[in-house]
N, CA, C and O atoms as CSV, one atom per row, in Angstrom:
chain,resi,resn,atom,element,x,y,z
A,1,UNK,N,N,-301.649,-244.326,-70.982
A,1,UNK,CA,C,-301.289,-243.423,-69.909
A,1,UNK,C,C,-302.368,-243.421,-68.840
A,1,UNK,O,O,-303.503,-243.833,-69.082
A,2,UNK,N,N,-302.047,-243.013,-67.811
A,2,UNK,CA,C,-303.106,-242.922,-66.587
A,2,UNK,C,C,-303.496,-241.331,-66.624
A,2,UNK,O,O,-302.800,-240.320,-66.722
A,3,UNK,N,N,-305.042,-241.561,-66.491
A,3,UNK,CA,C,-305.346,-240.425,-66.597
A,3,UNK,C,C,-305.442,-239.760,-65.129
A,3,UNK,O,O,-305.771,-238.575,-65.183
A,4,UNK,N,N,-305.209,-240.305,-63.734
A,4,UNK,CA,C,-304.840,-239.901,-62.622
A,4,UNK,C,C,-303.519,-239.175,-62.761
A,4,UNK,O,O,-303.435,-238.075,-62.214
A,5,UNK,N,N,-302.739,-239.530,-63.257
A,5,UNK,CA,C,-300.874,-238.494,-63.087
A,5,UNK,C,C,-301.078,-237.393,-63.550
A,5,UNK,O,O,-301.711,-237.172,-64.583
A,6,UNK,N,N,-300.533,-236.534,-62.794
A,6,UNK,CA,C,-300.658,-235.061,-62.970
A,6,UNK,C,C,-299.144,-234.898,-63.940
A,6,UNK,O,O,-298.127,-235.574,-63.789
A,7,UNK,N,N,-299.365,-233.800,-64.944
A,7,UNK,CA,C,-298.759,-233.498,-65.947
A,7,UNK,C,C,-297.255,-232.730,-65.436
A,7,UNK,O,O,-297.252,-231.603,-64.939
A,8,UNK,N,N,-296.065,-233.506,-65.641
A,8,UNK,CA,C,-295.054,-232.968,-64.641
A,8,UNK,C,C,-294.829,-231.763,-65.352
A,8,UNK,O,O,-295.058,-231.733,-66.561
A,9,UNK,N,N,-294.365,-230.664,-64.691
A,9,UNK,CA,C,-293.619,-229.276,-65.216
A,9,UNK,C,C,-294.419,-229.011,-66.455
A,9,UNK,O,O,-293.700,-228.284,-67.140
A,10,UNK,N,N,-295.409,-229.205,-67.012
A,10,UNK,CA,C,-296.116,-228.782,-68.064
A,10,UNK,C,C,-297.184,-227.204,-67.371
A,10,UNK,O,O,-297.492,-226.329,-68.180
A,11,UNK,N,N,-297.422,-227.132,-66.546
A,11,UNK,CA,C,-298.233,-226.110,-66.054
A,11,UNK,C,C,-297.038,-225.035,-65.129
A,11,UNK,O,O,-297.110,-223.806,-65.100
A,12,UNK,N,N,-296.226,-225.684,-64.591
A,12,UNK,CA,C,-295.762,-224.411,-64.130
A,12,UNK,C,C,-295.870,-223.837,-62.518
A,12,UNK,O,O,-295.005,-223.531,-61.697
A,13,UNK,N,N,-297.209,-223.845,-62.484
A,13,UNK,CA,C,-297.734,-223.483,-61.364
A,13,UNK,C,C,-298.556,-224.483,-60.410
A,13,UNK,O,O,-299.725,-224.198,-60.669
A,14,UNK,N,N,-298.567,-225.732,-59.228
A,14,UNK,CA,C,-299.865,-226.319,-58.797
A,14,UNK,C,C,-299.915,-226.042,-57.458
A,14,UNK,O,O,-298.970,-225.715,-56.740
A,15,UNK,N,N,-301.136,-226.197,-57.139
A,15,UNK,CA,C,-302.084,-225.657,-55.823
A,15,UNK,C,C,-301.786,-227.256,-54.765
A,15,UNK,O,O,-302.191,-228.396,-54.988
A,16,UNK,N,N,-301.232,-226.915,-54.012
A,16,UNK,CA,C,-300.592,-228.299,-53.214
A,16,UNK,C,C,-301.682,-228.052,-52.033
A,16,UNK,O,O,-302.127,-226.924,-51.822
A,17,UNK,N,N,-302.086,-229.214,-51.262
A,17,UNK,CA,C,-302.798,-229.032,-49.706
A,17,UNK,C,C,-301.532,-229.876,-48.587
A,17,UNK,O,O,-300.416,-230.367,-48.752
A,18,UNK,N,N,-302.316,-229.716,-47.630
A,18,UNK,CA,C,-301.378,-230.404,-46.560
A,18,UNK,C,C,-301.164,-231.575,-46.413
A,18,UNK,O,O,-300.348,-232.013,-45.601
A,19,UNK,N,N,-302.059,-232.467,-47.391
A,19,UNK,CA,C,-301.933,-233.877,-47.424
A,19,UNK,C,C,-300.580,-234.295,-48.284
A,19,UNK,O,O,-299.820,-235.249,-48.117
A,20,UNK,N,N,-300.556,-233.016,-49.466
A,20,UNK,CA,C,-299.233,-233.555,-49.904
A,20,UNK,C,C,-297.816,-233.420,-49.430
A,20,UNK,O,O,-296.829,-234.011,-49.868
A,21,UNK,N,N,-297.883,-232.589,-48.514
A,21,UNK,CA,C,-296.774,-232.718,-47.584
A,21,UNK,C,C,-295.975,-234.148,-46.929
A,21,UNK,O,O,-296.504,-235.259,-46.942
A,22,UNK,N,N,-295.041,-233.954,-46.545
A,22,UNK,CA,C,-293.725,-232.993,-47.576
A,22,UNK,C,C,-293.485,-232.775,-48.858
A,22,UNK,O,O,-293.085,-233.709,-49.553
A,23,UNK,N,N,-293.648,-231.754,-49.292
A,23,UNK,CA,C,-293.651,-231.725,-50.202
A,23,UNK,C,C,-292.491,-231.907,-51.566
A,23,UNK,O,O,-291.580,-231.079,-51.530
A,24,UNK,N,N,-292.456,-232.780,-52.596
A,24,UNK,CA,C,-291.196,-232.682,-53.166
A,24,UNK,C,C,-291.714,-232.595,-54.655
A,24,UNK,O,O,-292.845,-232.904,-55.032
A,25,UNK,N,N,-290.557,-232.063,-55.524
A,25,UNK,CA,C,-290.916,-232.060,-56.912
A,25,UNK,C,C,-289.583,-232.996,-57.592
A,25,UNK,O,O,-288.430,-233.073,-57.170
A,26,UNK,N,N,-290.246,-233.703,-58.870
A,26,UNK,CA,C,-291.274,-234.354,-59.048
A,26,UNK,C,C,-292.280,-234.564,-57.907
A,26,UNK,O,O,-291.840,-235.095,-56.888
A,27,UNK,N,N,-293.976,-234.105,-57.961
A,27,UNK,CA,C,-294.678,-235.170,-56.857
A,27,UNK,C,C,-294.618,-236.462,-57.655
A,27,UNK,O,O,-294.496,-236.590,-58.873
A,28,UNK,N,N,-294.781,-237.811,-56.291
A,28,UNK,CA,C,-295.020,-238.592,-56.746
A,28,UNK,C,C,-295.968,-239.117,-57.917
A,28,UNK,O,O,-295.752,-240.179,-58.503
A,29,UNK,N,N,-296.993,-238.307,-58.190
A,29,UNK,CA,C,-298.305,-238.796,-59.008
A,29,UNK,C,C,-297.799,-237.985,-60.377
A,29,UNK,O,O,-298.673,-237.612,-61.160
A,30,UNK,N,N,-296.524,-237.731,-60.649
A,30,UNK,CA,C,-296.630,-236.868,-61.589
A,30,UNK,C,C,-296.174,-238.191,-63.222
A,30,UNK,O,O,-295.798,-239.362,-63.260
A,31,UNK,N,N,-296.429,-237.339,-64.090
A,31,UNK,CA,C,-295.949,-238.946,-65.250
A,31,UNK,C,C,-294.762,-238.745,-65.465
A,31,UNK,O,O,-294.119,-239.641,-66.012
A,32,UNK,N,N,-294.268,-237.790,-65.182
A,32,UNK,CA,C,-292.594,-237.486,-65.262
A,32,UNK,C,C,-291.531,-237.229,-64.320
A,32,UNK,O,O,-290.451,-236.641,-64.365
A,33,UNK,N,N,-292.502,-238.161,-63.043
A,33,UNK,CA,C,-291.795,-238.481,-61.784
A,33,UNK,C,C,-290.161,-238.332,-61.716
A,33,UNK,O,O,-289.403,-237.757,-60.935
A,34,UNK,N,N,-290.051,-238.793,-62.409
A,34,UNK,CA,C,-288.162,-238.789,-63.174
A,34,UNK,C,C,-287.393,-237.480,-64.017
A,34,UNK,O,O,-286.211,-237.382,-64.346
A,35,UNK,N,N,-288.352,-236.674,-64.196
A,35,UNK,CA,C,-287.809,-235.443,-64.563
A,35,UNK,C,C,-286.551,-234.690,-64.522
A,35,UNK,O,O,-285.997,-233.912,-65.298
A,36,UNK,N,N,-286.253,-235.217,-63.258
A,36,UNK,CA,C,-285.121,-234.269,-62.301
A,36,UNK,C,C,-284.976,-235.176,-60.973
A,36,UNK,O,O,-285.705,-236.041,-60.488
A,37,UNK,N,N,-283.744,-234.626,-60.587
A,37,UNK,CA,C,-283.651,-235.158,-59.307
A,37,UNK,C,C,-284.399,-235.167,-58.157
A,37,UNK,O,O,-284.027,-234.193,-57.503
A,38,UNK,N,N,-285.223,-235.735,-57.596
A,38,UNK,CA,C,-285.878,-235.526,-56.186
A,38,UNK,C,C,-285.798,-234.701,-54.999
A,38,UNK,O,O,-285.548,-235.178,-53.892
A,39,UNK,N,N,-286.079,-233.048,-55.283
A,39,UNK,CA,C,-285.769,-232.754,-53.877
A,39,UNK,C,C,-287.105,-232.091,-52.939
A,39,UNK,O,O,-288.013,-231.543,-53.565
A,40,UNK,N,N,-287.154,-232.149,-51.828
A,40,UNK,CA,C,-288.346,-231.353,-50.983
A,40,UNK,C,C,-288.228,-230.074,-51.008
A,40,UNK,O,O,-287.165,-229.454,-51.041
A,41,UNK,N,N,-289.619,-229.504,-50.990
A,41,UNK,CA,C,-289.682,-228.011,-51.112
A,41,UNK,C,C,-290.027,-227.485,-49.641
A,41,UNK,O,O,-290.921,-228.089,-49.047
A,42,UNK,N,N,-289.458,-226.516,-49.063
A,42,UNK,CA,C,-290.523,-226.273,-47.608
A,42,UNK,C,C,-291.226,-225.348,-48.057
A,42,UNK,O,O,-290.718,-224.242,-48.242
A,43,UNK,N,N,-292.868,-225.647,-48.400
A,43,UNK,CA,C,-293.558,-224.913,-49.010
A,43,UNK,C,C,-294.166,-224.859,-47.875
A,43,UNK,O,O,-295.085,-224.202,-48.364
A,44,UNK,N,N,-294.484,-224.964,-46.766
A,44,UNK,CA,C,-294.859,-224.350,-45.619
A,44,UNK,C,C,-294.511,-223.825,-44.891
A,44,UNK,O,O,-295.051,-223.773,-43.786
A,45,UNK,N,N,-293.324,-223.136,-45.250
A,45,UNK,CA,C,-292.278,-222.158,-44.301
A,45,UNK,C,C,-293.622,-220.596,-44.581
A,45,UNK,O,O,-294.325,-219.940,-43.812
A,46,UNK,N,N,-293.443,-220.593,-45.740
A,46,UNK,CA,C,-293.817,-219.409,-47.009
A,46,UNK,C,C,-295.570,-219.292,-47.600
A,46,UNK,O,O,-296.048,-218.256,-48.062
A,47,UNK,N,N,-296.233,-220.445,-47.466
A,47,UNK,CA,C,-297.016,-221.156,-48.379
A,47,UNK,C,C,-296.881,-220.907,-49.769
A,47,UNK,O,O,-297.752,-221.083,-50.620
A,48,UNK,N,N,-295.720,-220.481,-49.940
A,48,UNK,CA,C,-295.226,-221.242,-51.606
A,48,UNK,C,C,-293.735,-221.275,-51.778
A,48,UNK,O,O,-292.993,-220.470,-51.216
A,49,UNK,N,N,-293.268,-222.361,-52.680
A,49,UNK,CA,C,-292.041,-222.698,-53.169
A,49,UNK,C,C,-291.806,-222.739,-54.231
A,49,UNK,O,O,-292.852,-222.782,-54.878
A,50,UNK,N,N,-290.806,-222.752,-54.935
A,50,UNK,CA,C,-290.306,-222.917,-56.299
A,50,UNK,C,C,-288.877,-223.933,-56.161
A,50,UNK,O,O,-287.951,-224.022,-55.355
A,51,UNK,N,N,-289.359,-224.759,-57.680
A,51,UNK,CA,C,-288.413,-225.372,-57.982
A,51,UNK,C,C,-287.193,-225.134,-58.502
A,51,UNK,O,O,-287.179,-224.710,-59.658
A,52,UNK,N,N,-286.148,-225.298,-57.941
A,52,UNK,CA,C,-284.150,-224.905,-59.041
A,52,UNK,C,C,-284.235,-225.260,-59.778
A,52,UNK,O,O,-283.809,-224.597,-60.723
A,53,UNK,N,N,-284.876,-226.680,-60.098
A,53,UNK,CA,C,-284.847,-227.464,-61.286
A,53,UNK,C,C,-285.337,-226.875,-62.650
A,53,UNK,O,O,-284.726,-226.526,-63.659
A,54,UNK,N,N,-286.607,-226.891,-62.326
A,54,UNK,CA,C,-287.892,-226.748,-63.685
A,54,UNK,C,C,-288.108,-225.611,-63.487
A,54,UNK,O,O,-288.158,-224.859,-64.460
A,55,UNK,N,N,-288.282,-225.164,-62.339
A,55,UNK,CA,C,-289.000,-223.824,-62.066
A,55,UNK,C,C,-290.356,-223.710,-61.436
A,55,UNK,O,O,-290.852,-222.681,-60.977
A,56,UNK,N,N,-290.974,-225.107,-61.483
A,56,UNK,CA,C,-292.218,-225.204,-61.246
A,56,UNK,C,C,-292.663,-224.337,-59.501
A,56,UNK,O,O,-292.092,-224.283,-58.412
A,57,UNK,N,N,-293.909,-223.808,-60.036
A,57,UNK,CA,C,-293.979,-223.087,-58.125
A,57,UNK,C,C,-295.437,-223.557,-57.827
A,57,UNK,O,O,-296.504,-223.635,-58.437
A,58,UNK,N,N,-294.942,-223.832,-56.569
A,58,UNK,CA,C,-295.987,-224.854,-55.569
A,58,UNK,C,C,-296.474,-223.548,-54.869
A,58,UNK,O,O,-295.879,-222.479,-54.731
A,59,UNK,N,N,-297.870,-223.974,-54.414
A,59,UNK,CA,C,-298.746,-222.761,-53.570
A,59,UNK,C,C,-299.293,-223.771,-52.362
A,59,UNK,O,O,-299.694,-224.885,-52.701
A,60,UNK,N,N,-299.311,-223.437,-51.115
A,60,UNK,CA,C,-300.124,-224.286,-50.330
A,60,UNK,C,C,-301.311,-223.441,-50.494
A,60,UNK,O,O,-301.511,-222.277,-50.841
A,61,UNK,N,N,-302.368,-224.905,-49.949
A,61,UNK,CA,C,-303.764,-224.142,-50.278
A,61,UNK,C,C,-303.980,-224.696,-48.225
A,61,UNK,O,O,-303.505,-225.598,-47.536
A,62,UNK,N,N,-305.072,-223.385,-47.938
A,62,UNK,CA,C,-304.722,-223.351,-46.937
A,62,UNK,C,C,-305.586,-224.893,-45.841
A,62,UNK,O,O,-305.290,-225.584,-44.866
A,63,UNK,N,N,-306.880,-224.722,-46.942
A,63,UNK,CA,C,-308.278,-225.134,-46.661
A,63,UNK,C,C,-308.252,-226.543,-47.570
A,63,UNK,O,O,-308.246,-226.349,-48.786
A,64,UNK,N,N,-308.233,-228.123,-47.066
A,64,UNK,CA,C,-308.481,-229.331,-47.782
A,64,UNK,C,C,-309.747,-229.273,-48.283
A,64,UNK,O,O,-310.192,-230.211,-48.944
C-alpha cells in the first residue's frame, strides 16, 4: 500500500485547503478512490460540506 493515500471514509471528518479544490469525495489521493460515485462538494460556499454518500464532512481550512 502507499503510505501517501489518505484513508477513504475511515475518519469521517478531513481538514481540506484551497489547493484541493474543487473539491470531490472520493479525493483523488484517497485508497478507496472508488468507494462511491464521484461527486463535488461546494465546500466553499459554507467552508464545510458533507457527503450523501458516506457521510464524510469536509472543513475548509482557511490558511495553506
Amino acid at each position: 500500500m502507499d503510505q501517501d493515500l489518505i484513508p477513504a471514509n475511515a475518519e469521517h471528518r478531513y481538514e481540506v485547503s484551497r489547493r484541493d479544490l474543487p473539491l470531490s469525495c472520493p479525493m483523488p489521493g484517497m485508497y478507496l478512490w472508488n468507494s462511491h460515485p464521484k461527486i463535488y462538494l461546494p465546500v466553499e460556499e459554507t467552508g464545510e460540506a458533507k457527503c450523501a454518500y458516506c457521510g464524510a464532512a469536509y472543513f475548509l481550512r482557511e490558511a495553506d
